[in-house]
C-alpha positions as CSV (number, residue, x, y, z in Angstrom):
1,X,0.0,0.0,0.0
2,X,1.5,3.1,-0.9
3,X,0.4,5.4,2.0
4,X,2.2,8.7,-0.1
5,X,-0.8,9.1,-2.4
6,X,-3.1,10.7,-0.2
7,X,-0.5,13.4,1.3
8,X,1.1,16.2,-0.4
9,X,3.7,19.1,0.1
10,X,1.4,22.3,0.8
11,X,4.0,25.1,0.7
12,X,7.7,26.2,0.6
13,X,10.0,28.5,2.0
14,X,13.1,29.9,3.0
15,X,15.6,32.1,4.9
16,X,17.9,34.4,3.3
17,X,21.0,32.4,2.1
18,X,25.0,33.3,1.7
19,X,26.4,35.6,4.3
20,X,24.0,36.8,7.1
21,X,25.9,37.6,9.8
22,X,22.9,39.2,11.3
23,X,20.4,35.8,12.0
24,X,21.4,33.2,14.2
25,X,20.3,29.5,13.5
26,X,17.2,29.7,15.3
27,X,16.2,32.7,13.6
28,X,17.2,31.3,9.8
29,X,14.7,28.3,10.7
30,X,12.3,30.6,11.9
31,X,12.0,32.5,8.8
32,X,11.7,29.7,6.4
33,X,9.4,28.2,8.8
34,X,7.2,31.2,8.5
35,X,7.6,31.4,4.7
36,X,6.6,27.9,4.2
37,X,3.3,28.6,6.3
38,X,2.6,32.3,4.4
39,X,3.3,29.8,1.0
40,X,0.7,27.2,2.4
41,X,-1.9,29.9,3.8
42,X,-0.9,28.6,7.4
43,X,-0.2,29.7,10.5
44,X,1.9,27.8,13.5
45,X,-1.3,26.7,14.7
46,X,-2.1,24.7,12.4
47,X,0.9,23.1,12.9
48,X,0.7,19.9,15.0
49,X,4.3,17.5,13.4
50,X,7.8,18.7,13.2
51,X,10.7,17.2,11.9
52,X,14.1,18.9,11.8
53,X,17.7,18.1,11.2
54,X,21.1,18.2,13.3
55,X,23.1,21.5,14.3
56,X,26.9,21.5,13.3
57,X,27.0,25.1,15.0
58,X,25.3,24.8,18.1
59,X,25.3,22.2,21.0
60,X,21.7,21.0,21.2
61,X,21.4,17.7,22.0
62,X,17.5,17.3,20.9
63,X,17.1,20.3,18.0
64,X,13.6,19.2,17.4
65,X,13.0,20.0,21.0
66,X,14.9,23.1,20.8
67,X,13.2,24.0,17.5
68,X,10.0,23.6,18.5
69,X,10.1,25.4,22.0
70,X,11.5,28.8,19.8
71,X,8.7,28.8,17.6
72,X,6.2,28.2,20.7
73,X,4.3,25.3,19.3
74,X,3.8,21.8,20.6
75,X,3.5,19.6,18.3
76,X,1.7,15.7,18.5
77,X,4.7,14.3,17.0
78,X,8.2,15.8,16.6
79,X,11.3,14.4,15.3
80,X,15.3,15.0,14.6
81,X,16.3,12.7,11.2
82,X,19.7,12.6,10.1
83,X,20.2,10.8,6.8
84,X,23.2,13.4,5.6
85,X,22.3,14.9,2.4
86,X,19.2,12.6,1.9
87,X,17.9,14.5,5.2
88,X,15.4,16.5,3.0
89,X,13.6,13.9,1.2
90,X,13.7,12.0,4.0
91,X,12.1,14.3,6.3
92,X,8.9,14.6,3.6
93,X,8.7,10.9,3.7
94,X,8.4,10.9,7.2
95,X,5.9,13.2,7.5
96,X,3.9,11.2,5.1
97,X,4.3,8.5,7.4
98,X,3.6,10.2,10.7
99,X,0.3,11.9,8.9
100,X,-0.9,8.5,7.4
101,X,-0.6,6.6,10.9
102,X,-2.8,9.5,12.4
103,X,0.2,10.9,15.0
104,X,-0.6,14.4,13.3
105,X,-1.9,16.1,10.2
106,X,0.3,19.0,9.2
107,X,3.9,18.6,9.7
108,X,6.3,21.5,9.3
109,X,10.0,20.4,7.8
110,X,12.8,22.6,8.2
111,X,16.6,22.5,8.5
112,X,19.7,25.1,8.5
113,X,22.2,26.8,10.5
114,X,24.8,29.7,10.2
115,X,27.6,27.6,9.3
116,X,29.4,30.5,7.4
117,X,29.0,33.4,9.7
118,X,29.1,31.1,13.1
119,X,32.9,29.8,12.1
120,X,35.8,30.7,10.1
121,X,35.3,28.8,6.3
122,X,38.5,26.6,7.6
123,X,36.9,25.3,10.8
124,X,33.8,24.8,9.0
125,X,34.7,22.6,6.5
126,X,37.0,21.0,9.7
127,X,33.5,20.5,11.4
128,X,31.9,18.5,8.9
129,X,34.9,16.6,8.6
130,X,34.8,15.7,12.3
131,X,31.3,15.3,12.2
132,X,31.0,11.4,11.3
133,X,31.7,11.6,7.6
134,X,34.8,9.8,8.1
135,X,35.4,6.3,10.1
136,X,36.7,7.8,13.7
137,X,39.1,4.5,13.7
138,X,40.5,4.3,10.1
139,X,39.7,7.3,8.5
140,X,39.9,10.3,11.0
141,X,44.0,10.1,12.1
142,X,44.5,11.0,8.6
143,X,42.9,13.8,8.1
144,X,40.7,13.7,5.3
145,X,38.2,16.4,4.5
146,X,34.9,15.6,3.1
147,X,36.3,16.4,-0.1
148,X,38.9,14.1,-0.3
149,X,36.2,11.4,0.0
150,X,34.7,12.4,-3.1
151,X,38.1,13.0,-5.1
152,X,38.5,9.6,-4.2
153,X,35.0,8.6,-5.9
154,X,36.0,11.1,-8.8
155,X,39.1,9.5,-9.4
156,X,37.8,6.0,-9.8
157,X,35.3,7.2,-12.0
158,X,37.7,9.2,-14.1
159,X,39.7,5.4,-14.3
160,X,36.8,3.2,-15.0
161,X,35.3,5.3,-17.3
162,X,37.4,8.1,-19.0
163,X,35.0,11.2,-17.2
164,X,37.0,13.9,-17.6
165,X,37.4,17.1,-15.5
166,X,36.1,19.6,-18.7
167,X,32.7,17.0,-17.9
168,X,32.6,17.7,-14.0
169,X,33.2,21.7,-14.9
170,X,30.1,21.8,-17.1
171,X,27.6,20.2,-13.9
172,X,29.4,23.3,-12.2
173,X,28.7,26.0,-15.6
174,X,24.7,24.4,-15.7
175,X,23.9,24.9,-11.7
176,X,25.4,28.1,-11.3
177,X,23.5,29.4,-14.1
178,X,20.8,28.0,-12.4
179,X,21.5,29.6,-9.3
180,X,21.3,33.0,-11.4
181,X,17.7,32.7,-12.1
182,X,17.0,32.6,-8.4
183,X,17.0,36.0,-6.7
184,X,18.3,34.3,-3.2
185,X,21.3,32.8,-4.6
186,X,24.5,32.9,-2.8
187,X,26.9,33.2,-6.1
188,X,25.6,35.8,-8.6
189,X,28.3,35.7,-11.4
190,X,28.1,33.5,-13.9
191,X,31.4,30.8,-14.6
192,X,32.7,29.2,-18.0
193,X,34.3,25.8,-17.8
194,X,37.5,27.1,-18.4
195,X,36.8,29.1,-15.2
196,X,36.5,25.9,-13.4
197,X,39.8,24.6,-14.6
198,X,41.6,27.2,-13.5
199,X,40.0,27.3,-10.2
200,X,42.4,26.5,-7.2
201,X,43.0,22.7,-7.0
202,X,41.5,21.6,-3.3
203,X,41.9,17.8,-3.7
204,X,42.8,16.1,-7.2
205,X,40.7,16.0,-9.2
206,X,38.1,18.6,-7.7
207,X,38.5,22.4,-8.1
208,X,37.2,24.9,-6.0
209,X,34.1,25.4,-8.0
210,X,34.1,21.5,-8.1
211,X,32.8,21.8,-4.6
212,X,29.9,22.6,-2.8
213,X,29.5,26.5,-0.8
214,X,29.3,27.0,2.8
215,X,26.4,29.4,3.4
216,X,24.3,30.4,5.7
217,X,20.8,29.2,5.5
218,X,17.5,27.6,6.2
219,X,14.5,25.8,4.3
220,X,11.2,24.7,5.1
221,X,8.2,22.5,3.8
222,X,4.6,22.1,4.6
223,X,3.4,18.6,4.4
224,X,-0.2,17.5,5.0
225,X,-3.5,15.5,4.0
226,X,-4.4,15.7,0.2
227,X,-7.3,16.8,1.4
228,X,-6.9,19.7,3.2
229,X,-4.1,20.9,0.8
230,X,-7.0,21.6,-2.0
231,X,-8.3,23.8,0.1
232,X,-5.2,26.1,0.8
233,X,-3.6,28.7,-0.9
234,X,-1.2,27.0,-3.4
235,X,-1.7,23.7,-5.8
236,X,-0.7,21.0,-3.6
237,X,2.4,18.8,-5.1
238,X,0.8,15.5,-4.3
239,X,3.9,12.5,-3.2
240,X,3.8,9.7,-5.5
241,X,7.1,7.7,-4.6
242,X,10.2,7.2,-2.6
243,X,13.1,5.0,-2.1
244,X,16.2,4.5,0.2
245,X,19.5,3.4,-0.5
246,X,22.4,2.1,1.2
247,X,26.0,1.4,-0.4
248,X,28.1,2.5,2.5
249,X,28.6,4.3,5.7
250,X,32.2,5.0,4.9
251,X,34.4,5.6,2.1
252,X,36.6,3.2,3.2
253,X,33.8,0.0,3.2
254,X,32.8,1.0,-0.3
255,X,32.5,-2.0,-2.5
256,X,32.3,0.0,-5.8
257,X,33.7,3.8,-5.0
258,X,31.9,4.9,-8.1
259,X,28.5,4.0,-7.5
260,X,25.9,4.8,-4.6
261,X,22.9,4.1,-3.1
262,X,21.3,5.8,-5.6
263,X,20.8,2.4,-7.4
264,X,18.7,1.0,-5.0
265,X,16.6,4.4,-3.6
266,X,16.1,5.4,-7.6
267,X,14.1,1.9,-8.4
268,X,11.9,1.9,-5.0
269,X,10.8,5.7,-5.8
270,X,10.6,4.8,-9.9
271,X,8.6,1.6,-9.1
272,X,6.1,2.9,-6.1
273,X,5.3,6.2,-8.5
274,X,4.6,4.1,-10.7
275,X,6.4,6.0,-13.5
276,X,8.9,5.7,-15.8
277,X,12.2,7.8,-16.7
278,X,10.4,9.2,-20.5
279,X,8.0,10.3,-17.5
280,X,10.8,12.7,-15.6
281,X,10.9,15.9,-17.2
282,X,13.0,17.2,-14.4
283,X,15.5,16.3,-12.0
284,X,16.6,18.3,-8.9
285,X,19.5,16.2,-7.5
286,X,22.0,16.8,-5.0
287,X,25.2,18.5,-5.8
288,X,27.6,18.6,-3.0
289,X,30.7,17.8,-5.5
290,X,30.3,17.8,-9.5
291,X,31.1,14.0,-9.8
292,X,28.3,13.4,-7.0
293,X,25.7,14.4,-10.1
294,X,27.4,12.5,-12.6
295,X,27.0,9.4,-10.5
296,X,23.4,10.0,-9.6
297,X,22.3,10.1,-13.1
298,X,23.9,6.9,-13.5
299,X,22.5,5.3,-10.4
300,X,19.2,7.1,-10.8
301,X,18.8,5.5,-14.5
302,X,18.6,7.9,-16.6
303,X,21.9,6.8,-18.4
304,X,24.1,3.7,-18.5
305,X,27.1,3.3,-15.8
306,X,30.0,5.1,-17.4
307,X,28.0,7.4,-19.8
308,X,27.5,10.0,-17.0
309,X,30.6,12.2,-18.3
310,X,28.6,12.5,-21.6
311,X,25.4,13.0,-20.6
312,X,25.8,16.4,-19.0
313,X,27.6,17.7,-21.9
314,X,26.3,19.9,-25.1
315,X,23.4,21.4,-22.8
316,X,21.8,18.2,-21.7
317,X,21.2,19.1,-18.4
318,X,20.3,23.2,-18.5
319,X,16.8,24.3,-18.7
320,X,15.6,23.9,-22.1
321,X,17.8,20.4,-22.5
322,X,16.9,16.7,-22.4
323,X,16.6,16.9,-18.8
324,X,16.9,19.6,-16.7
325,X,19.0,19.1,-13.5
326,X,19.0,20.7,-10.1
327,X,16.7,24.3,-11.6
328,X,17.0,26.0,-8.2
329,X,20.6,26.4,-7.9
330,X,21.5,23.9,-5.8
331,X,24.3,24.1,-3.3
332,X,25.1,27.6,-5.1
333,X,22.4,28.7,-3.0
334,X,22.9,26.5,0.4
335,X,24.7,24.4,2.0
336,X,22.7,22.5,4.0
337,X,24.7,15.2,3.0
338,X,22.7,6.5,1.8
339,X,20.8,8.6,-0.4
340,X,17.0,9.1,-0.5
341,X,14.5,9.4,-3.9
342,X,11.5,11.2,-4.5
343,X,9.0,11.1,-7.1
């Protein structure tokens, strides 16, 4: 039984994103929280579910708890979900759930914090590096960043397959221009490919602009009944599917460095929507490194392992190509890392 159908996403919103010094964590959720509800036609009241992510800048040791006594509601059901950069699709899926087992109707979703303006760029990036992404026991004593886990996935690709760097740039060129369209971007100047090659190196083979921003920022979501979302102020997006995926915890207990979880998540949400890929006219995936896109559309199906390099070339990807990717801006917006599928 696919218990999705009958729930849908009501509204969206979000904080000012980049550097903004002025708005602490709690107040960057606040204000997508509140944009979310004005998007819906809501109010906190109506509000009885809330799911929300860790904190890398603060020391809460329950932020739904922490979250939820800010905003002055007290909600029926209330959760903190960490699934790294699957955390967002996650969180709708589990307010789907918590809605159709009847702990609550109308969940509010929202995660973000002032990583930029809260530390130095250098102890941020140190943070997430500390933060579990590597294995405390055989990872962590030497030092790698987050990045270097990913030039190690780029690098296999670029043996097994032949992707080249000029084919990572151009998932860089696409999303940034994407990011222009939207008026809360955090980069407004467009790049060229030969801009991302002569980027600073930060770990072979990614460039600086191979690599996700640290920003300051917070987004929100409205999910409730199908029902009452006909009656609000925007469409509702009704939730068709959704999948999870599991290839490793650890880069270091990969089986295959150049594939993910992405395999497994992609043909759960595919197969419970009930759709097929010539049914996808868009795809908004997650871009925390260039390669990490390549490798999704792989994963995800909607090319053969290997081809990923070519795919995003000659416009493919842009709005107005084959298939659109990421249209918001992605990480050149926010910064927010299994993986999770929605349909």
């Amino acid at each position: 039984m696919n218990m999705l159908v009958n729930t849908a996403i009501a509204g969206i919103g979000e904080s000012k994103v980049g550097k903004v010094p002025e708005k602490s964590t709690l107040q960057l959720q606040s204000d997508a929280a509140h944009a979310a509800l004005l998007d819906a036609g809501l109010t906190l009241d109506d509000v009885d579910g809330l799911i929300t992510t860790p904190i890398r800048t603060e020391p809460w040791n329950m932020p739904c708890g922490v979250v939820s006594s800010y905003l002055g509601i007290r909600p029926a059901y209330l959760s903190t979900l960490d699934l790294a950069g699957a955390s967002g699709c996650a969180m709708i899926h589990h307010a789907a759930m918590a809605i159709a087992s009847g702990q609550c109707h109308t969940v509010l979703c929202v995660a973000g914090q002032n990583l930029l303006t809260n530390k130095t760029r250098a102890s941020a990036v140190q943070t997430m590096a500390e933060s579990g992404s590597v294995h405390p026991q055989f990872e962590a004593p030497y030092g790698p960043l987050v990045a270097s886990n990913y030039a190690l996935i780029a690098q296999r690709h670029m043996h097994e397959y032949g992707t080249t760097q000029e084919q990572m740039a151009e998932v860089a060129v696409t999303i940034r221009n994407h990011a222009l369209l939207n008026a809360n971007a955090h980069m407004t100047r467009p790049i060229t490919v030969q801009d991302v090659m002569q980027s600073p190196m930060i770990t072979s083979p990614l460039k600086r602009f191979d690599c996700a921003l640290v920003s300051d920022g917070a987004a929100a979501a409205i999910v409730t009944t199908m029902d009452r979302a006909r009656d609000l102020r925007k469409k509702p997006v009704r939730l068709l599917g959704q999948g999870y995926g599991l290839s490793h915890s650890y880069v270091g207990e990969a089986m295959n460095l150049a594939q993910s979880g992405a395999v497994d998540s992609g043909k759960k949400a595919f197969a419970m929507a009930g759709v097929t890929h010539r049914d996808i006219d868009v795809a908004e995936l997650y871009d925390c490194f260039t390669i990490t896109v390549i490798i999704e559309l792989e994963d995800l199906g909607f090319c053969k392992k290997g081809e990923g390099g070519a795919f995003v070339q000659g416009g493919r990807i842009a709005l107005g190509g084959e298939l659109p990717i990421t249209t918001h801006g992605g990480l050149d917006r926010k910064s927010t890392r299994l993986n999770s599928s929605h349909v």
